[in-house]
N, CA, C and O atoms as a CHARMM CRD file, in Angstrom:
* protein
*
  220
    1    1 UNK  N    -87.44700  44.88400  99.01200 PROA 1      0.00000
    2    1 UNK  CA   -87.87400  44.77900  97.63900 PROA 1      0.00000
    3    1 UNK  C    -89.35300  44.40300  97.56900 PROA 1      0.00000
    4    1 UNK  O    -90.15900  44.96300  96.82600 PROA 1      0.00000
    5    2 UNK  N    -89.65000  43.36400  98.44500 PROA 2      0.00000
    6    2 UNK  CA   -90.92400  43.33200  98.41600 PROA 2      0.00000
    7    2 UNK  C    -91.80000  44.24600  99.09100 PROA 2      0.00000
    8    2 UNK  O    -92.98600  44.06700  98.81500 PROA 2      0.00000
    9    3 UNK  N    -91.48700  45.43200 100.12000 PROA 3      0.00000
   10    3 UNK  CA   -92.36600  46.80000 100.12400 PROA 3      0.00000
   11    3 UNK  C    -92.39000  47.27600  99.07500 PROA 3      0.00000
   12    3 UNK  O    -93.59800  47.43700  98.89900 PROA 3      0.00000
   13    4 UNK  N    -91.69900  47.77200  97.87100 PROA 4      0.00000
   14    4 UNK  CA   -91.65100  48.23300  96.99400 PROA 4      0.00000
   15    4 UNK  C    -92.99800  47.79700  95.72800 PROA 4      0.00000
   16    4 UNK  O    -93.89100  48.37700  95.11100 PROA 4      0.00000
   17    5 UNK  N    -92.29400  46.09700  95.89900 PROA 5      0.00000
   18    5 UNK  CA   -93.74900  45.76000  94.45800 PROA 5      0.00000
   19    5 UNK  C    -94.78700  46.00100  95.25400 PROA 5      0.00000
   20    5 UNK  O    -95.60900  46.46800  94.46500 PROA 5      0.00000
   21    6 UNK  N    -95.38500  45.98100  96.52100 PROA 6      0.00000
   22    6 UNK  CA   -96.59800  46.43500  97.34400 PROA 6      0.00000
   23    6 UNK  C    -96.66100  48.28000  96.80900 PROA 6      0.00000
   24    6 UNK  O    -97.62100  48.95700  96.44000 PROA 6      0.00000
   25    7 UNK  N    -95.72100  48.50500  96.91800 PROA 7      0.00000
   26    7 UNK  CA   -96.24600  49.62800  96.70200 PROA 7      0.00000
   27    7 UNK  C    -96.89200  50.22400  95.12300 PROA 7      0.00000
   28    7 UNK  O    -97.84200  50.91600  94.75700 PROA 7      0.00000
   29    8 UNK  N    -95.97800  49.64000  94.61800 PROA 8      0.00000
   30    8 UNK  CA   -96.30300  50.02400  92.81500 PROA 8      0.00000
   31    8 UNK  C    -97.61500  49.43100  92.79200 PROA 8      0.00000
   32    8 UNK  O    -98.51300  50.09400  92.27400 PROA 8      0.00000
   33    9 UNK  N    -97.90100  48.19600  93.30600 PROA 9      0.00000
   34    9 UNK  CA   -99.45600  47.32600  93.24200 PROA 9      0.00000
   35    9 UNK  C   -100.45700  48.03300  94.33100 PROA 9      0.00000
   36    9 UNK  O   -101.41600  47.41100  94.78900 PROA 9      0.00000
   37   10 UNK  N   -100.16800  49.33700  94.69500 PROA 10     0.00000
   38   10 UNK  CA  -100.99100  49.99400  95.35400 PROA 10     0.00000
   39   10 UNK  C   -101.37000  50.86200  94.47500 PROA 10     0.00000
   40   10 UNK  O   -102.56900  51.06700  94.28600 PROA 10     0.00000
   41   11 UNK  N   -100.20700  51.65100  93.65100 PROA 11     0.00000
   42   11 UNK  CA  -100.42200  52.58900  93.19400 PROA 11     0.00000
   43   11 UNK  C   -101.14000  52.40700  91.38800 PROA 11     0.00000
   44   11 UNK  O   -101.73700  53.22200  90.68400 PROA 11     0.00000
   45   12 UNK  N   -100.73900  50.99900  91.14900 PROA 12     0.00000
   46   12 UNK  CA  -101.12100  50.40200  90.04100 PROA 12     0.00000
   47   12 UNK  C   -103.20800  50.16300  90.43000 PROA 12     0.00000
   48   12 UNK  O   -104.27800  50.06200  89.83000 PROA 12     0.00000
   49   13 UNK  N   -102.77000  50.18300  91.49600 PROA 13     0.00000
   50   13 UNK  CA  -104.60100  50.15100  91.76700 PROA 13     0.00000
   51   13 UNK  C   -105.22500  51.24700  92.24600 PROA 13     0.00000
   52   13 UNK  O   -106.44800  51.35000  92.33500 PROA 13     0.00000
   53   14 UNK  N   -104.36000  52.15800  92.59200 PROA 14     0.00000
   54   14 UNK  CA  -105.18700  53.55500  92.51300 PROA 14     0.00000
   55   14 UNK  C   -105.54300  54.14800  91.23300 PROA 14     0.00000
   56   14 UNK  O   -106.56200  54.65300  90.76000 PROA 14     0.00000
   57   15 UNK  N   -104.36800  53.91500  90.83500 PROA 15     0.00000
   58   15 UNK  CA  -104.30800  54.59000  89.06200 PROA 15     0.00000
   59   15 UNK  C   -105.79700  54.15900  88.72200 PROA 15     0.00000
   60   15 UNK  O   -106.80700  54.83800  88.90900 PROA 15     0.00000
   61   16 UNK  N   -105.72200  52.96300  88.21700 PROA 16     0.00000
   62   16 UNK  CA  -106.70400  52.44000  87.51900 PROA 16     0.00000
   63   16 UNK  C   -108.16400  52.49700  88.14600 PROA 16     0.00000
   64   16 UNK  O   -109.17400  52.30600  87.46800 PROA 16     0.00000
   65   17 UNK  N   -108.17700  52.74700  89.36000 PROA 17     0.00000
   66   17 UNK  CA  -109.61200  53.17300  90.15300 PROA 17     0.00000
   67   17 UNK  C   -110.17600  54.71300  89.70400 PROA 17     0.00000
   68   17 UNK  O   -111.30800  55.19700  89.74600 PROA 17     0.00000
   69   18 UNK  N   -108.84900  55.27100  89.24900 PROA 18     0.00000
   70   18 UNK  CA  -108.94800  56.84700  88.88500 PROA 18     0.00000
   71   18 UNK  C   -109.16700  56.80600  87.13700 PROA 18     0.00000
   72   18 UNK  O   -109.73200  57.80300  86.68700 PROA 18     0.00000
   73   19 UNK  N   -108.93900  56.20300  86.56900 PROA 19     0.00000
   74   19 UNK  CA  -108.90400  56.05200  85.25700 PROA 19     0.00000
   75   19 UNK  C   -107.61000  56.13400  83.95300 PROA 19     0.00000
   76   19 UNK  O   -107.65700  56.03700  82.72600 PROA 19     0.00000
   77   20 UNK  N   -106.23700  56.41200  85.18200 PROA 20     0.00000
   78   20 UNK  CA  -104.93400  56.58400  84.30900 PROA 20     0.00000
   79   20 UNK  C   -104.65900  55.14700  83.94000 PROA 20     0.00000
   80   20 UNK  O   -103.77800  54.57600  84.58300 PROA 20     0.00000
   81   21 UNK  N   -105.36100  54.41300  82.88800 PROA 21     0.00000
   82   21 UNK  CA  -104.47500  53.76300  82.16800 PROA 21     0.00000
   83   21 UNK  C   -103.15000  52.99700  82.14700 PROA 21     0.00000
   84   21 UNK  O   -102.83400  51.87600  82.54300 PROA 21     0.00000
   85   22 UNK  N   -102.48800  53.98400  81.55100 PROA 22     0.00000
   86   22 UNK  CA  -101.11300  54.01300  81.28600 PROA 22     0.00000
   87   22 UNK  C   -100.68200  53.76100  82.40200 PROA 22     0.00000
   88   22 UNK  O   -100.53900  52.55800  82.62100 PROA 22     0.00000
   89   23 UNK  N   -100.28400  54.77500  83.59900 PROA 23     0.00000
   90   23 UNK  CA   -99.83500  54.24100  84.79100 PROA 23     0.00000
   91   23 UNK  C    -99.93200  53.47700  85.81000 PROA 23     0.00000
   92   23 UNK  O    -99.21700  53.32400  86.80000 PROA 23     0.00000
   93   24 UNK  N   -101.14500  52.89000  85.37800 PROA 24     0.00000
   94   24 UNK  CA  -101.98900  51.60800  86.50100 PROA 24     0.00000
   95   24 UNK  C   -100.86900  50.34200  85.42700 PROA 24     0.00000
   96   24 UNK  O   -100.33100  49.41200  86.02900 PROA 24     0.00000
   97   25 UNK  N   -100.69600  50.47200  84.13100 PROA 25     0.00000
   98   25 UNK  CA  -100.29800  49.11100  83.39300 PROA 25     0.00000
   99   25 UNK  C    -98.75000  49.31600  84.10800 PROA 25     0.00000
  100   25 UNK  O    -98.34400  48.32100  84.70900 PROA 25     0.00000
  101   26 UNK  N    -98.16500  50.09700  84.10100 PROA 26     0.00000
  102   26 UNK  CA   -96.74500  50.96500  84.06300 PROA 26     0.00000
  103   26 UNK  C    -96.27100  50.32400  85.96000 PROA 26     0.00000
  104   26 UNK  O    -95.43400  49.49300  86.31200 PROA 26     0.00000
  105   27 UNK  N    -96.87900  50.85000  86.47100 PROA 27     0.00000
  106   27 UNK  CA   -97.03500  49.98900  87.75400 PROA 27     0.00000
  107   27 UNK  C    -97.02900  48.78700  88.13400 PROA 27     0.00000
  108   27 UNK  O    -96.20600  48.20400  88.84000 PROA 27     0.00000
  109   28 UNK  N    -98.15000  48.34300  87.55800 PROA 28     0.00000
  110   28 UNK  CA   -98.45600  47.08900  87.95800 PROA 28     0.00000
  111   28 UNK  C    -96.97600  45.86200  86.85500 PROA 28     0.00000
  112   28 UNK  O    -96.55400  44.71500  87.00400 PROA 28     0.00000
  113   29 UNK  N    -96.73200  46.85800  85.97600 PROA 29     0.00000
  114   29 UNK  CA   -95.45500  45.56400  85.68000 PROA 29     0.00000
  115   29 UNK  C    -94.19900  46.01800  86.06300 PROA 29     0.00000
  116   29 UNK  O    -93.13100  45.55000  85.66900 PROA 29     0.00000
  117   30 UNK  N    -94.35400  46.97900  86.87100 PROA 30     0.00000
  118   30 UNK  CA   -92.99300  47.37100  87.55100 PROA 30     0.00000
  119   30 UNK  C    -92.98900  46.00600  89.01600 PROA 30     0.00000
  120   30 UNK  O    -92.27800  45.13300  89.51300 PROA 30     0.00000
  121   31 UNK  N    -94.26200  46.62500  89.13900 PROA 31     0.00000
  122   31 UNK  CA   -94.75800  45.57700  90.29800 PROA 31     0.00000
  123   31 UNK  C    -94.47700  43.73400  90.32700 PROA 31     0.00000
  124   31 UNK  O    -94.10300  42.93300  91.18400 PROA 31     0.00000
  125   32 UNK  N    -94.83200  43.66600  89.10400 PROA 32     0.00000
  126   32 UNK  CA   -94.80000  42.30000  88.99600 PROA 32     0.00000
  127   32 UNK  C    -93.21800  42.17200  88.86900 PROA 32     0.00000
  128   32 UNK  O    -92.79300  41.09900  89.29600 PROA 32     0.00000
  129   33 UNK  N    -92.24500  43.06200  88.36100 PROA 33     0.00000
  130   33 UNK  CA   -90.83800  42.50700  87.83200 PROA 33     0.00000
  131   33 UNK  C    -90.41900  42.56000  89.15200 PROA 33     0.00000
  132   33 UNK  O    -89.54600  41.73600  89.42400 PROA 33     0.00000
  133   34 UNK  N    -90.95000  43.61900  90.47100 PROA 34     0.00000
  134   34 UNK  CA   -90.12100  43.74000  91.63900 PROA 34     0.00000
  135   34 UNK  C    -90.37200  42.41800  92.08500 PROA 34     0.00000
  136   34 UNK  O    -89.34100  41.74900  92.15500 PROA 34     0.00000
  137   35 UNK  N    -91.68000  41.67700  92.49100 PROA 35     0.00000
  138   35 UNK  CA   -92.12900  40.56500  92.89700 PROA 35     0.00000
  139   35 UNK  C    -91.22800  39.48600  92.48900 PROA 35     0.00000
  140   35 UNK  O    -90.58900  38.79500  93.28300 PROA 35     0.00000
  141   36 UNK  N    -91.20800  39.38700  91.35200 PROA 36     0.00000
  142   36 UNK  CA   -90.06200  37.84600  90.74700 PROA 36     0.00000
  143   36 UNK  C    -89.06000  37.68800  91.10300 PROA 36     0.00000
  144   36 UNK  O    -88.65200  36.63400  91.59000 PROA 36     0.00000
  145   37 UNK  N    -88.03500  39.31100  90.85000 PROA 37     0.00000
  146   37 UNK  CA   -87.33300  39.11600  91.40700 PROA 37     0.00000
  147   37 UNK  C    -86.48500  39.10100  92.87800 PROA 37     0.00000
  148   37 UNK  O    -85.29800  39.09400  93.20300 PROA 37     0.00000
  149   38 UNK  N    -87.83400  39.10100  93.59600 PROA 38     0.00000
  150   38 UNK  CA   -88.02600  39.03300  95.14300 PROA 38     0.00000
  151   38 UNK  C    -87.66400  37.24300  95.67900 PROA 38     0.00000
  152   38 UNK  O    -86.88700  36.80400  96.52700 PROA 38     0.00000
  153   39 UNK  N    -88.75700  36.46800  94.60900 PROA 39     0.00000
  154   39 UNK  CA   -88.87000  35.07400  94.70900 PROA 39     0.00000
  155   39 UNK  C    -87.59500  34.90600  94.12500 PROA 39     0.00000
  156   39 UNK  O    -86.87200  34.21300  94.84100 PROA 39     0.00000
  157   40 UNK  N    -87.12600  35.24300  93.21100 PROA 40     0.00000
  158   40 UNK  CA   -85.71200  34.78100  92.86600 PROA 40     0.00000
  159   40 UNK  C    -84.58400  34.61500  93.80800 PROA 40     0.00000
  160   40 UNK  O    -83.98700  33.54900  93.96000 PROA 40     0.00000
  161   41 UNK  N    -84.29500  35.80600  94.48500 PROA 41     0.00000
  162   41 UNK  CA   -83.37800  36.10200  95.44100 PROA 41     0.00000
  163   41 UNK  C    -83.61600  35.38700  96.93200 PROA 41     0.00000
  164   41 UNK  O    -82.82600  35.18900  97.85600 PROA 41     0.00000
  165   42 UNK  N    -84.99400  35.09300  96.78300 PROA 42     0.00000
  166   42 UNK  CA   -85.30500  34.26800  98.05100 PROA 42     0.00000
  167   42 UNK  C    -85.15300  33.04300  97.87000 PROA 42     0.00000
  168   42 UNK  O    -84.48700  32.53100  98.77000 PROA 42     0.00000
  169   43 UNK  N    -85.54200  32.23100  96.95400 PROA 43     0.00000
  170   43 UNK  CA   -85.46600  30.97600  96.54500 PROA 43     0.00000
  171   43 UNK  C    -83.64700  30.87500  96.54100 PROA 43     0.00000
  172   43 UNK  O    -83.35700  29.74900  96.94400 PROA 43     0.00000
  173   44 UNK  N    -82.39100  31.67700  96.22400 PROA 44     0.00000
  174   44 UNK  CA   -81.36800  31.48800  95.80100 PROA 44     0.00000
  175   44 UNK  C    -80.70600  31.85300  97.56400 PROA 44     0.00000
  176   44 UNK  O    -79.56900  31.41200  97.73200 PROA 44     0.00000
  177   45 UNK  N    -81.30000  32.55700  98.74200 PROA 45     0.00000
  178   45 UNK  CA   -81.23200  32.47100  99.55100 PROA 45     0.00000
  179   45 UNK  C    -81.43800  31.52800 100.20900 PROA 45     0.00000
  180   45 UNK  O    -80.41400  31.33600 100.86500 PROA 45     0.00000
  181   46 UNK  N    -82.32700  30.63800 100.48900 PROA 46     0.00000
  182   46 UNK  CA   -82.91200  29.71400 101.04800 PROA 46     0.00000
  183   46 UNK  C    -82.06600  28.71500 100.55800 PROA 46     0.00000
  184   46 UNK  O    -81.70000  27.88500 101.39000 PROA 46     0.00000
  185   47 UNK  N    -81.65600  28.59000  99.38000 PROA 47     0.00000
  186   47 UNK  CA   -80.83900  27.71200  99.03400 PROA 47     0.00000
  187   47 UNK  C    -79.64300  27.35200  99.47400 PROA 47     0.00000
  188   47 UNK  O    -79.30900  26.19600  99.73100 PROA 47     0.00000
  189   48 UNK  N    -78.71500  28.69300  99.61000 PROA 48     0.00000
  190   48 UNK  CA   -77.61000  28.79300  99.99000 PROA 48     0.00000
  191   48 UNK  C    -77.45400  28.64400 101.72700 PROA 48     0.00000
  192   48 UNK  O    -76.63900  27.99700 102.38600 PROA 48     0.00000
  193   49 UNK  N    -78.43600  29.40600 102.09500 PROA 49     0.00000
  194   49 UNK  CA   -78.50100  29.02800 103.80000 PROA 49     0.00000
  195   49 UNK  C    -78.76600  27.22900 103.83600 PROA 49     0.00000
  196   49 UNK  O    -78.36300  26.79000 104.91300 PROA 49     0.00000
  197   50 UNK  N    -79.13400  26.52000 103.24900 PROA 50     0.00000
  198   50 UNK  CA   -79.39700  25.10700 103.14900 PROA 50     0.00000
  199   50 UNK  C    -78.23400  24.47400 102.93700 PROA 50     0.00000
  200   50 UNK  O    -77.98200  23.50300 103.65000 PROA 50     0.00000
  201   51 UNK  N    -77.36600  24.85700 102.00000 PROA 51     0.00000
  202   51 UNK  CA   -76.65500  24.13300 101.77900 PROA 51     0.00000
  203   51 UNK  C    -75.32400  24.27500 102.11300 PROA 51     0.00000
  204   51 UNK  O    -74.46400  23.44800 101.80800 PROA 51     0.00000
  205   52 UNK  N    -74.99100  25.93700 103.11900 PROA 52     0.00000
  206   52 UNK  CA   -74.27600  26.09700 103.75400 PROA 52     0.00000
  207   52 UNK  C    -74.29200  25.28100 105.39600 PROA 52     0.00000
  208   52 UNK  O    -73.32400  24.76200 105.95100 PROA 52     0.00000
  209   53 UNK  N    -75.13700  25.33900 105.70300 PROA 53     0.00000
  210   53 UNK  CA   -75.68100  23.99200 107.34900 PROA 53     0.00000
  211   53 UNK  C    -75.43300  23.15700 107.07000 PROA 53     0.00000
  212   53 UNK  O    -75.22700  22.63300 108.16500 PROA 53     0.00000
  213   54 UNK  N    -75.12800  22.03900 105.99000 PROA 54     0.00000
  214   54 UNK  CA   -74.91200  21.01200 105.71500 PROA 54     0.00000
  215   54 UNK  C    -73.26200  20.83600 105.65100 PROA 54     0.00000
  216   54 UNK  O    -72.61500  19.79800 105.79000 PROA 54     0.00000
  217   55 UNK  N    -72.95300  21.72000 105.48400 PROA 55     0.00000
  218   55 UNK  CA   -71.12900  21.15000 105.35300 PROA 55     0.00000
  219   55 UNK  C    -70.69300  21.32400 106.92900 PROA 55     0.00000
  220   55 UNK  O    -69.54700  21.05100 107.28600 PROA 55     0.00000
C-alpha cells in the first residue's frame, strides 16, 4: 500500500511539473488517502503484535 501512495505522489508530481492540474490534485489525494491508511493499519498492527507477546 505504501508503493502505491509513492506512486500516485510520483505521478501527482509529474502531472503538475507538466501543467495537468486536475490530475496532479487527483493524485496527490489519492496519495495522501493511500498513506493514512497505511499508518492506520500499521499502527493497528504494531499494536496487536504487542499485545499478542504479552499474554
Amino acid at each position: 500500500m505504501l508503493y502505491w501512495a509513492l506512486v500516485f505522489l510520483v505521478v501527482a508530481l509529474i502531472a503538475g511539473l507538466f501543467g495537468f492540474g486536475g490530475i496532479a490534485s487527483a493524485s496527490a489525494g489519492i496519495a495522501q488517502i493511500l498513506f493514512f491508511v497505511f499508518l492506520v493499519l500499521l499502527v493497528a498492527s504494531l499494536l496487536m503484535h504487542f499485545l499478542r507477546r504479552r499474554t
